[in-house]
SEZA-88906 format. One record per residue (C-alpha): x, y, z; residue in one letter. Coordinates in steps of 0.05 Angstrom, whole numbers, padded with zeros to 5 digits, always signed. Each point is the difference from the previous one (the first is absolute). Example, Ala and Ser with C-alpha at 12.3 -4.5 7.8 and 13.67 -1.06 7.14 Angstrom:
<nodes>
+00246-00090+00156A/+00027+00069-00013S/
</nodes>
This chain:
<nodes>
-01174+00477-00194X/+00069-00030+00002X/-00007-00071+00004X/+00073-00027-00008X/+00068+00037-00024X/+00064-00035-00018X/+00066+00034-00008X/+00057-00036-00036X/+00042-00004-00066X/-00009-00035-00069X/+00053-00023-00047X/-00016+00041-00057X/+00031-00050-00065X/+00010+00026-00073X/-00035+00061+00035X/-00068-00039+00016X/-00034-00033+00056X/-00066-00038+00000X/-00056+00008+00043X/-00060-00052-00005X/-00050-00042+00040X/+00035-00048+00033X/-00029-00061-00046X/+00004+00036-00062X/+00034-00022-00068X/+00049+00043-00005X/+00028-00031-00082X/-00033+00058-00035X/+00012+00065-00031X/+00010+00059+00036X/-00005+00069-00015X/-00006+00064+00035X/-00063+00014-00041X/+00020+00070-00022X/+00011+00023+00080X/+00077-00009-00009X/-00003-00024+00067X/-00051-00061+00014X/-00052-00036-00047X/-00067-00024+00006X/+00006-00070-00010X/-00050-00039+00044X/+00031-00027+00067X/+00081+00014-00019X/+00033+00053-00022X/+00067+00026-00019X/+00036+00053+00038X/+00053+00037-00041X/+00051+00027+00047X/+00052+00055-00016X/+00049-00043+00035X/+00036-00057-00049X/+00019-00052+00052X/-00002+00020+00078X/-00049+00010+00054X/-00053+00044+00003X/-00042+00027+00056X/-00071-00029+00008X/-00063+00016+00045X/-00049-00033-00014X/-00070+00023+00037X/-00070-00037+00004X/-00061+00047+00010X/-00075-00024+00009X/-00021+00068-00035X/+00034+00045-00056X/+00053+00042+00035X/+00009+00082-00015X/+00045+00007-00056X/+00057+00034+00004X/+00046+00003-00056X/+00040+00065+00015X/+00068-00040+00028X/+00003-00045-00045X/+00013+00002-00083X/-00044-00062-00028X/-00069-00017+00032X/-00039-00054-00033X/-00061-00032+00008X/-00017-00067-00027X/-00059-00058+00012X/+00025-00050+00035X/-00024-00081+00004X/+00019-00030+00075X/-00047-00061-00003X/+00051-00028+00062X/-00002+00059+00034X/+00080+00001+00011X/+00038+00051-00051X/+00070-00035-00018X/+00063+00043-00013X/+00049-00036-00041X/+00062+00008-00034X/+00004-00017-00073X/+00056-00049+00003X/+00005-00018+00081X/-00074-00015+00014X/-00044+00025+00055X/+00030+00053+00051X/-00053+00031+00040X/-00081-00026+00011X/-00058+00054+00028X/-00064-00039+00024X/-00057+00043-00015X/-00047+00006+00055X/-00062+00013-00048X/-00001-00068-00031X/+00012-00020-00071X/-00027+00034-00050X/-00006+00066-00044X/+00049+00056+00013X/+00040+00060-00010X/+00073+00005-00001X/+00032+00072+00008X/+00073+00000-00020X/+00038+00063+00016X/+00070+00005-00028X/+00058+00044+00012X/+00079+00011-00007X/-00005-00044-00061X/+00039+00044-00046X/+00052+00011+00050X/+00014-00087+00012X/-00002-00007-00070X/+00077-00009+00002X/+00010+00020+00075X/-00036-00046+00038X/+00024+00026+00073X/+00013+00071+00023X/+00052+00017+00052X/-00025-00039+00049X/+00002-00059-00039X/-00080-00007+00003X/-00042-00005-00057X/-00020+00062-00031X/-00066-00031-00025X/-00065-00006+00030X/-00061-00029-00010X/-00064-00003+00047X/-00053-00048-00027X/-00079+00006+00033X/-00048-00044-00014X/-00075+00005+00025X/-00066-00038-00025X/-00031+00028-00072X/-00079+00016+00004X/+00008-00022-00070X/+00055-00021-00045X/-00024+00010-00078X/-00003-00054-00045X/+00079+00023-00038X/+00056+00004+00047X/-00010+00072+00017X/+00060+00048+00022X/-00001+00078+00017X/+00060+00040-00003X/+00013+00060+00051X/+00062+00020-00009X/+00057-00022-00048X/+00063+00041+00003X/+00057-00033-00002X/+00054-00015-00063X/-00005-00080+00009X/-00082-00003-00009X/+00007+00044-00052X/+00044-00045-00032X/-00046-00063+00014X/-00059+00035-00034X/+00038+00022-00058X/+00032-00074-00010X/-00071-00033+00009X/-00041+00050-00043X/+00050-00019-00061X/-00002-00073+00013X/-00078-00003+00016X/-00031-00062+00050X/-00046-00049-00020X/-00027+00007+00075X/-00058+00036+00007X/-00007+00059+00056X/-00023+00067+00001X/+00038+00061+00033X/-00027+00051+00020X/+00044+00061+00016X/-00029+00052+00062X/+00064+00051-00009X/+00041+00019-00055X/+00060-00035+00003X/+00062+00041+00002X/+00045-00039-00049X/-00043-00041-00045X/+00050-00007-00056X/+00078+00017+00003X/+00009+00063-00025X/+00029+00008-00073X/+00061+00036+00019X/+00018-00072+00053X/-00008-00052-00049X/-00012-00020-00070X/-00079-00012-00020X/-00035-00069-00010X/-00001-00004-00071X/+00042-00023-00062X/+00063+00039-00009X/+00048+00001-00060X/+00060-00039+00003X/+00064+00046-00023X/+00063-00054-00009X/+00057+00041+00027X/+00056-00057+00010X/+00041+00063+00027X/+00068-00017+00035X/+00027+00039+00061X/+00049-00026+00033X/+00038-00073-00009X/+00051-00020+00050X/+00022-00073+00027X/-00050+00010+00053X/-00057+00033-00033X/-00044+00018-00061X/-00048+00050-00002X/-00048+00008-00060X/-00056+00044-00012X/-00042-00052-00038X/-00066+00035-00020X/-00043+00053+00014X/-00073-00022+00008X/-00054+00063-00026X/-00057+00015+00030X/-00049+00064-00009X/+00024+00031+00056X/+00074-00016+00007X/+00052-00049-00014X/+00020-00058+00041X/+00087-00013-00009X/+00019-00067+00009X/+00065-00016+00024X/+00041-00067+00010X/+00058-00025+00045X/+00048-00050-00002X/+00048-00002+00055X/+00057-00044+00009X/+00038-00030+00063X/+00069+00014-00036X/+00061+00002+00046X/-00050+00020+00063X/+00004-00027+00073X/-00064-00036+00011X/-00022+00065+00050X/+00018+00048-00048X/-00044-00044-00058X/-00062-00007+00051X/+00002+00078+00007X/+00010+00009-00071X/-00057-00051-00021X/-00051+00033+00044X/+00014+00068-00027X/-00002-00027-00066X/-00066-00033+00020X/-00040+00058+00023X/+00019+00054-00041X/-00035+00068+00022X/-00028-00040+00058X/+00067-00010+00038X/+00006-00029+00053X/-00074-00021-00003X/-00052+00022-00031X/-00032+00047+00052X/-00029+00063-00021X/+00010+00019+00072X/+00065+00027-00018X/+00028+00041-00039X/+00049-00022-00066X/+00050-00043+00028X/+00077+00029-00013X/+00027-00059-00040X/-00074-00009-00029X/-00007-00004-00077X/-00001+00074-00024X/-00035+00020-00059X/-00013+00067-00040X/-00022+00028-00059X/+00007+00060-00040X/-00020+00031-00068X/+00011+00072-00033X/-00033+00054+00044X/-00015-00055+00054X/+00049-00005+00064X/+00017-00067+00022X/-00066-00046+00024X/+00034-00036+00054X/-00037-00064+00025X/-00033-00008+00068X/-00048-00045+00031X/-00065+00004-00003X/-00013+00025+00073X/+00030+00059-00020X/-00056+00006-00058X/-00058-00012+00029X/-00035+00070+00041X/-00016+00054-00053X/+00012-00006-00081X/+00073+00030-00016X/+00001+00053-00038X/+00070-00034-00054X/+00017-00064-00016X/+00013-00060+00054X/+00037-00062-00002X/-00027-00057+00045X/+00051-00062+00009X/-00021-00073+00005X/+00021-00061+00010X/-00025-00051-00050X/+00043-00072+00025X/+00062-00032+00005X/+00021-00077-00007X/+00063-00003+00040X/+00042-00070-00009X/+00068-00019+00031X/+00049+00049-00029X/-00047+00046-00043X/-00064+00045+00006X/-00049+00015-00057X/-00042+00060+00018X/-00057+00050-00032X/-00017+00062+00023X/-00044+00052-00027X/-00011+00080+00005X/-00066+00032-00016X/+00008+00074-00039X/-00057+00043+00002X/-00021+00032-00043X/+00017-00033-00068X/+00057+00045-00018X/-00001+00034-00061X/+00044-00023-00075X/+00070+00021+00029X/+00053-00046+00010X/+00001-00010+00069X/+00063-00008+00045X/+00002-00050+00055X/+00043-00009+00052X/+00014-00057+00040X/+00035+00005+00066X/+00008-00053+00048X/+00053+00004+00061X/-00007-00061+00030X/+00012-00035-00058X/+00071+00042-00016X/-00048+00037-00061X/+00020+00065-00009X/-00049+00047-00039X/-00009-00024-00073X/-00040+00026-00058X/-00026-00031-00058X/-00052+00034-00049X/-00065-00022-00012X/-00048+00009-00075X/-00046+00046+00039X/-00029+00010-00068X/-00010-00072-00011X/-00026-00007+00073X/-00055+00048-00006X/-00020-00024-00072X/-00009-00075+00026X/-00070+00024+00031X/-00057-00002-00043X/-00033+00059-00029X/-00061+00018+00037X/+00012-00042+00050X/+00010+00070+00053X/-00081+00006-00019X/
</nodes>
């Protein structure tokens, strides 16, 4: 039975919130134990939002028994053991402190929390829809635990969505000393990111390129290495762009395209390749031009050619100049050709430039075997 309900919105904060017992420590470690979504850590827990900074929509729902699940309308469900020796379950922001409080009828003690999760993906960069309300969701229910085991215990129902997919790829190759076990009910749709998206967790080899393209009183473009993995090759590119003789609107416009490359004017993957967006493609004998996308467009079935996924990697932006790194993922490796890329970028005033690249070099950097 439904013993208390509250509806309102959290400030998600470097795409976390926290929810704990209201008298808990909160100066720990946090990790989403595997879930991508919410660990089992004790009485509090870290939320990882698909929204960076902004609000996000919150029930949160107190039940004296377990409710029915129901995961069908919603893309993450996760279940985790819960300590609520108050019996009052804080909400709170990461930097801001406590916004919301749910008394729990029950009494202090043992529980489970059910977090359900969806439109994560899509507030990644676009935190509102039309409407201007928050695209993301999240309904939390809590209810009292027959029995809580002896390790922070969480069971996974359903995990579908690009950001927890990211989350459990990040946290398997930096490992936890917390201990938890997970146990998964379904099979999640995207455990990993798909080869063809993004380059793999492993050592690459690092191909020095130093490669100009273009050098103007406002900007320098340079291919500066290509990094090689097993399964592609990652091209790293640098930026330096100059104020010059610009109006200080015409330099803001031009330091923000310079700043987000293939993710102007944002980085959503919401929508599609912005016109004045960085422009990349490449191109070797008997292969057309691979021209770059995002990975949204990537990411349903395995293509049958090459892709090119663009990224943005950081930018330092000071006064009168921007430094900036971007990156573009080729898959597959491409084979010992030299390789023609082309660089176009209209909101920068870039028309399209080639340069040739050592494909032979490129694909002997990897080492032998290492495809085994």
């Amino acid at each position: 039975m439904l013993l208390n309900r509250l509806r309102t919105a959290v400030d998600a904060d470097h795409s976390q919130y926290l929810v704990a017992d209201h008298d808990a420590d909160i100066s720990r470690e946090f990790t989403t134990g595997g879930t991508g979504l919410i660990g089992p850590t004790g009485d509090a827990a870290v939320v990882y939002t698909g929204t960076a900074y902004g609000p996000v929509r919150l029930t949160v729902e107190a039940h004296d028994v377990p409710p029915a699940l129901d995961p069908e309308s919603w893309d993450e469900v996760v279940d985790v053991s819960f300590e609520l020796p108050s019996a009052r379950l804080a909400i709170r922001t990461l930097m801001s402190g406590p916004a919301a409080t749910v008394d729990i009828a029950s009494g202090g003690g043992a529980y489970w929390l059910r977090l359900h999760a969806r439109g994560r993906d899509d507030a990644r960069d676009d935190p509102k829809g039309e409407d201007d309300e928050p695209v993301e969701e999240h309904l939390i229910v809590v209810w009292p635990a027959e029995r809580i085991p002896g390790v922070p215990h969480a069971v996974v129902h359903k995990a579908t969505d690009r950001v927890g997919a990211y989350h459990r790829h990040e946290e398997a190759r930096r490992g936890s000393s917390i201990s938890f076990t997970v146990e998964l009910r379904t099979s999640p749709a995207r455990w990993s990111i798909p080869d063809w998206v993004r380059w793999p967790d492993e050592p690459g080899v690092q191909v020095p390129v130093d490669q100009a393209v273009l050098r103007s009183a406002r900007l320098d473009l340079t291919v500066t290495a290509v990094t090689v993995y097993r399964t592609g090759c990652l091209i790293l590119l640098n930026v330096h762009a100059r104020r010059s003789d610009l109006d200080l609107p015409g330099w803001k416009r031009f330091s923000d395209v310079a700043q987000h490359g293939f993710g102007f004017p944002g980085h959503s993957v919401r929508r599609p390749l912005h016109p004045d967006a960085l422009r990349l493609s490449v191109a070797w004998p008997g292969q057309p031009p691979v021209i770059s996308a995002k990975a949204r467009d990537t990411d349903s079935q395995r293509p049958d050619g090459p892709t090119l996924v663009g990224y943005w990697h950081g930018a330092t932006v000071m006064g009168d100049f921007v430094v900036a790194d971007h990156r573009a993922w080729l898959w597959p490796r491409p084979p010992a050709h030299s390789l023609q890329l082309t660089v176009e970028w209209p909101g920068l005033g870039v028309p399209p430039t080639t340069v040739t690249l050592d494909g032979g070099r490129i694909a002997a950097a990897h080492r032998p075997g290492a495809d085994h």
